[in-house]
N, C-alpha and C positions, 0 to 999 in steps of 0.2 A: 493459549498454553502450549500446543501443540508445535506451533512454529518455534516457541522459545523454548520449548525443548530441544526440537530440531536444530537452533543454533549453541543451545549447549554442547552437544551431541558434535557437531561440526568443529567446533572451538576445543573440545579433550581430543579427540582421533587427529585432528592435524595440528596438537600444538606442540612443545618440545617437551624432549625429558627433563625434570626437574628435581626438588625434591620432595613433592606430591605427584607426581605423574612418572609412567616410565609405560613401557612398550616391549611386548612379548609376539615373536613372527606365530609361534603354536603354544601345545603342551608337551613337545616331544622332548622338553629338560623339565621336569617338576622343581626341582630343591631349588633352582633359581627364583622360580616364581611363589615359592614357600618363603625363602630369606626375603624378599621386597616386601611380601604383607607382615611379615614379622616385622622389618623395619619400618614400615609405613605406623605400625598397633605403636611402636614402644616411640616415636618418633613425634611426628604433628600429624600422621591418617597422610591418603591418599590415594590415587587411582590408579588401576593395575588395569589395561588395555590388552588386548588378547586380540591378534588375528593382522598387527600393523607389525611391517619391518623397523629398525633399527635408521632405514636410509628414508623413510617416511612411506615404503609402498604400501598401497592397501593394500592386502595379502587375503582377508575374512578368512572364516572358518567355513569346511564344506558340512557340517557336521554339529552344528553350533548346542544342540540339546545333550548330543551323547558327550562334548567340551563342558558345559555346563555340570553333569552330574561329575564327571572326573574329577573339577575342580571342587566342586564342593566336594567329594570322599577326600580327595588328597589334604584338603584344609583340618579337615577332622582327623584323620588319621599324622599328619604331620605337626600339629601348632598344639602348643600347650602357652596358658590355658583356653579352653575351648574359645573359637574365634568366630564370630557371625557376620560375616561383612554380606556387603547389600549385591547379589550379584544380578548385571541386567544384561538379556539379551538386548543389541540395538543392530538395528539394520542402516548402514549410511553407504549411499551412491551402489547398490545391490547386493551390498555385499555382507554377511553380518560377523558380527563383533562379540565377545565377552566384557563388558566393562564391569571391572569389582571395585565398591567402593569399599574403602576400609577406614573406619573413625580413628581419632589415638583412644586409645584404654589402659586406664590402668594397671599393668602387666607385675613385671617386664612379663612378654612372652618370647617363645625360645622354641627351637626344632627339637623335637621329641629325640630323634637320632644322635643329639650332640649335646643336648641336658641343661639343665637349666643355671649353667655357668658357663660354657663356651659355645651353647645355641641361639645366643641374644645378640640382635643386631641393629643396628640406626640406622639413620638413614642421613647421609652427608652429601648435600647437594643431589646427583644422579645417582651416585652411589650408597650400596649398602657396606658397611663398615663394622666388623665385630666389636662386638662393647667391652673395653677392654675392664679392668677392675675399678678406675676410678668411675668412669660411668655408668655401669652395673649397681656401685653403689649410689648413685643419684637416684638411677631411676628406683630403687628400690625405697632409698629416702622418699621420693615424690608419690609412692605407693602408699606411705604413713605419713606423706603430708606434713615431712619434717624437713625443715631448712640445714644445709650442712654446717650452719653458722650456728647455729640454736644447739646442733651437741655438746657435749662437754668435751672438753682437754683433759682427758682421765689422768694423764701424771701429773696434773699442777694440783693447786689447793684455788681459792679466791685469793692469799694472799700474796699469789702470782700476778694480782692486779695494779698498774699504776695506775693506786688512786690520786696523786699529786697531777699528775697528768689528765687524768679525767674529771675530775673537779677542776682544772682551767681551763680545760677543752668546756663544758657545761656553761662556767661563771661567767664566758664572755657572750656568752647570748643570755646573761640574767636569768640563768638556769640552775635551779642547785641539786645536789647527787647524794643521797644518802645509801644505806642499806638493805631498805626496800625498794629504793628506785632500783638499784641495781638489778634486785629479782626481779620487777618487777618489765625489765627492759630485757630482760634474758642475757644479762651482760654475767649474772653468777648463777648456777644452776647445780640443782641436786644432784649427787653422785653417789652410788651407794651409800649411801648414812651421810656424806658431809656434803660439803659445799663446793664448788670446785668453778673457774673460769669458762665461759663457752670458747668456740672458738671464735666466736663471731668478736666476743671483749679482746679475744689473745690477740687478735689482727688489729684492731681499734686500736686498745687501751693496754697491751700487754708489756710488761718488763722485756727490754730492748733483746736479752740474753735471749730467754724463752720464742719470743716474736721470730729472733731468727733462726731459732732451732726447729721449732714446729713447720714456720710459714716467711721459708727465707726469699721467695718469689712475692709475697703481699705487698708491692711497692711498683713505685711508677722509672720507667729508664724512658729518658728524653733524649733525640738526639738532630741535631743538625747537617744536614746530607748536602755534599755538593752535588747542583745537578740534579738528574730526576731518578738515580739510581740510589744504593748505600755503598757505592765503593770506596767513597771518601770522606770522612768526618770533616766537618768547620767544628762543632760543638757539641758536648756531650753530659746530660747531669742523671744519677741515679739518687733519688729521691727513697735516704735512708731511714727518714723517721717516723714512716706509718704513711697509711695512704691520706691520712685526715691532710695530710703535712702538704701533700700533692696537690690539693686543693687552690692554692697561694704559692703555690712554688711552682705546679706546672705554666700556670698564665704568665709571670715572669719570666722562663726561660722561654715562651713564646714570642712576646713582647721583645725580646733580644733578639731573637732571631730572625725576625720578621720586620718588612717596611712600612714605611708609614705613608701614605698619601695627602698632601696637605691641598683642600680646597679653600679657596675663599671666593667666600659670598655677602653679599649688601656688606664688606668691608670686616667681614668676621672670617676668623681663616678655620676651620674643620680637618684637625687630622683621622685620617678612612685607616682601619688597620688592615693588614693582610688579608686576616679571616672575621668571620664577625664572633667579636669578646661573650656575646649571650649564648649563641648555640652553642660555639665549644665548650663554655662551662659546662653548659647543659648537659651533652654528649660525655665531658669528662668525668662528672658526677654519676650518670647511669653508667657508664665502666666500672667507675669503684665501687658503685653500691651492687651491680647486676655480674662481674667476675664470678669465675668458675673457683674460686681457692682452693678445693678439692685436687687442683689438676697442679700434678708439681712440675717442674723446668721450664713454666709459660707465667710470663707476667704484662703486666697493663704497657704499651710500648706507645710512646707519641714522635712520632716520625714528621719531620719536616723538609721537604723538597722544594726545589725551585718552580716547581707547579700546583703543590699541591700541601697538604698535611694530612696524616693517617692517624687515628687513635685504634690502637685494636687492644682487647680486653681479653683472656679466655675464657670459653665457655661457647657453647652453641646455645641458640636459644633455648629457654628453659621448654620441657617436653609440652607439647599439644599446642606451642604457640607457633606463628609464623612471623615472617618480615611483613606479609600483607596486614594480619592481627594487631601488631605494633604501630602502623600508619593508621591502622582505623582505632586509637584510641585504646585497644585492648590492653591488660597490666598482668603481667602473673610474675609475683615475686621468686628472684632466687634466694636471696640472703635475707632473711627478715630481721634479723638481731638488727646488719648492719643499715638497711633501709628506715628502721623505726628511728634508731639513733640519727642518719642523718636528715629527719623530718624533723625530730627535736630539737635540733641542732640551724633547722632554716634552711638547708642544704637543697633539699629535695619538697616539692607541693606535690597539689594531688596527682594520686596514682594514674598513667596510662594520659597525663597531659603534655611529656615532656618531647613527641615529637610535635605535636602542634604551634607549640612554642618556637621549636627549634627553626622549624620553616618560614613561622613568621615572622622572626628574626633575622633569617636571611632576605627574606621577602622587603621587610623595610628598609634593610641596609643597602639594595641592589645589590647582594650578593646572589652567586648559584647554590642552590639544593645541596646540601649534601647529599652522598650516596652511601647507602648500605653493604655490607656483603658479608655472608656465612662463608668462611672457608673453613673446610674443615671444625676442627673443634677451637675457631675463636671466631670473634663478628669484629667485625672492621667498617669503620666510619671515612669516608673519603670527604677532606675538605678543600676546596678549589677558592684560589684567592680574588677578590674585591678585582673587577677588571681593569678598572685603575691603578691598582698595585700590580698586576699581575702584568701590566706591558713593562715595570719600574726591571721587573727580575729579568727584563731581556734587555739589560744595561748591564757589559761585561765588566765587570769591576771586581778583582781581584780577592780570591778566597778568602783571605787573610785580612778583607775589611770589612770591621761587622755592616749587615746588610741592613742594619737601620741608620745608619750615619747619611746622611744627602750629603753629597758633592756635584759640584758643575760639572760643566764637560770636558773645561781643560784642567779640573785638577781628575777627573776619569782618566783622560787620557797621561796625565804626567804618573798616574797608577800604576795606569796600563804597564807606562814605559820600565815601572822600576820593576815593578812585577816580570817582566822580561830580562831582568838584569841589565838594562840598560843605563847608565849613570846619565842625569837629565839637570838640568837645574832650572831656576826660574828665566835666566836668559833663551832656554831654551821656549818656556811658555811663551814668551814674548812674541818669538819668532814665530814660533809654529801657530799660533793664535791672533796675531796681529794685536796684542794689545801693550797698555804702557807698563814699562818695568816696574812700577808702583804697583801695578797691578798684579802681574805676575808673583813678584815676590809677597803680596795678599793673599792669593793663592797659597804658595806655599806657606808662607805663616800658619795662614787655616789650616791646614794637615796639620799641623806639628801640633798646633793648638786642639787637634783631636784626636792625637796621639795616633796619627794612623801612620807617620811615616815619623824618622829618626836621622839625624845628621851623624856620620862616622867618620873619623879622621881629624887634619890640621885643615885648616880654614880655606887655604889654597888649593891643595889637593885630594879633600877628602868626598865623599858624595852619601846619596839621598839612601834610605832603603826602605821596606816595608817594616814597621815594626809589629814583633810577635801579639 
């Protein structure tokens, strides 16, 4: 026990700051090291290290019991509501230390000196970060255990609901909707004396009107980037009909944007997509059911590059959970309205199973892992393409032709040429490729035949171009 203590002990003092761990050189600034445990309590916990520089020195404490009672007065006298984290003297390589753990709790808690609306702070990646009004009202929801999706849309009625809509959505999984399922799914809910929409139904199931006046960011924007920046659009689609919509209409706009790899084996040919079709659903359905809708001018974004693919959602993880929590299995729901519907719906299986899936879907397809990342207040999913596909995207072939269309190399290169403004014809293929004019103008035939290039002009003097 002692030893693995002693490499716990080794592994917190020399690991990096994160967004449970951070690193204080003394106590000669308090309110700093007050704002860390405040965002540590209202955040997912974490460890507040005393006595290590910023640049990794060990620095210790000369003093470490009269550090020890300080920090405990200043915790009490600064933190509301009252805060008990675990604080331990440790001594490593001679020298000793303050290490405080702090759990998350249910708060928010807040600096006494700044009050319990501009004294509440999170914690974002190494930094702490004031809680601005929509998050304040989270954490305060997560304090009563209430979903932001489960409240009511206090100016509508229920008959703010498409029910024509939600009864087709239901009927095509042989599912039917009546007026106690409604309560009964938290899709209509009490409101002083009547009845009235959650928001969780307005985002789902809501009149198109309403939907975009409440929650005009509830919707997914796809886009096609040339290259591995977004300085350039190929392709763009905003996904205007509810997120249910995004379901079947984002895998589409990916499937177009993206290449295919065809193997063949024992005489069977196997097309390999870019990414693999199981995880991204998977990843794309925990965005729409785990989003922040709370947060207005951020929406679900599916980003496509010539290396990679990005889905980010907003929302930081829901409070006391981490990126480790989530790999091992752990579930803690943000939107329940919208999660229960799409369990009923076939959408979503069991709770806290959907990265195991995800992995092992990469895993059999010979894809790579995705990767995770918390920036700020959205989580971002990175996908990297089938390496098979992923040597296809370093084949220079012109913006302007969609990147799942296969071509040879000399109709690449007769692309290439037009995409240059070069006027080329098939006599030119012949030449520059060594093969027969039958063949060549085969070639071009193919293009035309897949609409990637256009004939302009009179017969004799007119030439080839990209078409739009």
């Amino acid at each position: 026990m002692e030893v693995r203590k002693l490499v716990e002990i080794a592994d917190i003092i020399k690991g990096h700051e994160g967004s449970k761990l951070e690193f204080k050189r003394d106590l000669s600034s308090l309110k700093p090291i007050m704002k860390t445990l405040v965002a540590f309590a209202n955040t997912a916990g974490g460890i507040l290290v005393i006595g290590r520089d910023d640049n990794g020195t060990l620095i210790g404490l000369d003093d470490v019991l009269q550090a020890e009672e300080s920090i405990a007065s200043a915790i009490a006298d600064s933190i509301m509501p009252a805060m008990m984290p675990d604080i331990e003297i440790v001594t490593f390589e001679t020298k000793e230390f303050l290490v405080i753990k702090v759990a998350h709790w249910s708060g928010p808690f807040y600096l006494k000196t700044e009050g319990p609306e501009d004294g509440v702070y999170v914690r974002l990646g190494s930094t702490n970060r004031k809680a601005g009004h929509e998050i304040l009202a989270e954490l305060h929801r997560t304090k009563r255990k209430v979903s932001f999706d489960q409240e009511p849309c206090t100016e509508l009625s229920e008959d703010d609901l498409d029910m024509a809509k939600a009864e087709s959505v239901f009927s095509s999984v042989n599912r039917s909707l009546d007026k106690h399922k409604l309560e009964s799914l938290g899709l209509v809910v009490p409101y002083a004396g009547r009845k009235t929409v959650s928001n969780g139904c307005l985002i789902l199931f809501g009149k198109e009107t309403h939907r975009n006046r409440f929650f005009p960011d509830a919707r997914v924007s796809c886009a096609r980037f040339r290259g591995t920046d977004k300085s350039q659009f190929i392709d763009r689609l905003d996904i205007e009909g509810g997120i249910l919509d995004a379901v079947k209409d984002v895998p589409n706009f990916i499937r177009r944007n993206t290449r295919l790899f065809s193997k063949i084996e024992s005489f069977k040919r196997e097309d390999i997509p870019a990414f693999p079709e199981v995880a991204v659903r998977e990843v794309l359905v925990n965005a729409l059911a785990h989003s922040d809708y709370s947060l207005t001018g951020m929406r679900i974004l599916v980003s496509i590059f010539s290396d990679r693919m990005e889905i980010q959602n907003p929302g930081m993880l829901p409070f006391g959970m981490t990126l480790e929590d989530f790999r091992a299995g752990v579930s803690k729901i943000r939107n329940r309205v919208i999660s229960r519907i799409f369990r009923e719906l076939g959408l979503m299986e069991e709770w806290g199973s959907g990265y195991k899936r995800i992995v092992n879907a990469c895993g059999a397809g010979g894809y790579p892992e995705p990767e995770w990342a918390e920036l700020g207040y959205v989580l971002r999913v990175i996908f990297y393409p089938h390496p098979e596909v992923g040597e296809m995207e370093k084949l220079d072939v012109p913006l302007n032709v969609p990147v799942n269309v296969p071509v040879n190399d000399r109709q690449k290169w007769f692309l290439q040429q037009i995409g240059k403004n070069i006027r080329v014809s098939s006599s030119d293929i012949a030449t520059q490729w060594d093969v027969s004019q039958k063949t060549a103008k085969r070639d071009v035939a193919d293009l035309k035949q897949k609409e990637l290039i256009e004939f302009l002009g009179a017969p004799k003097n007119g030439y080839y171009r990209l078409k739009s």
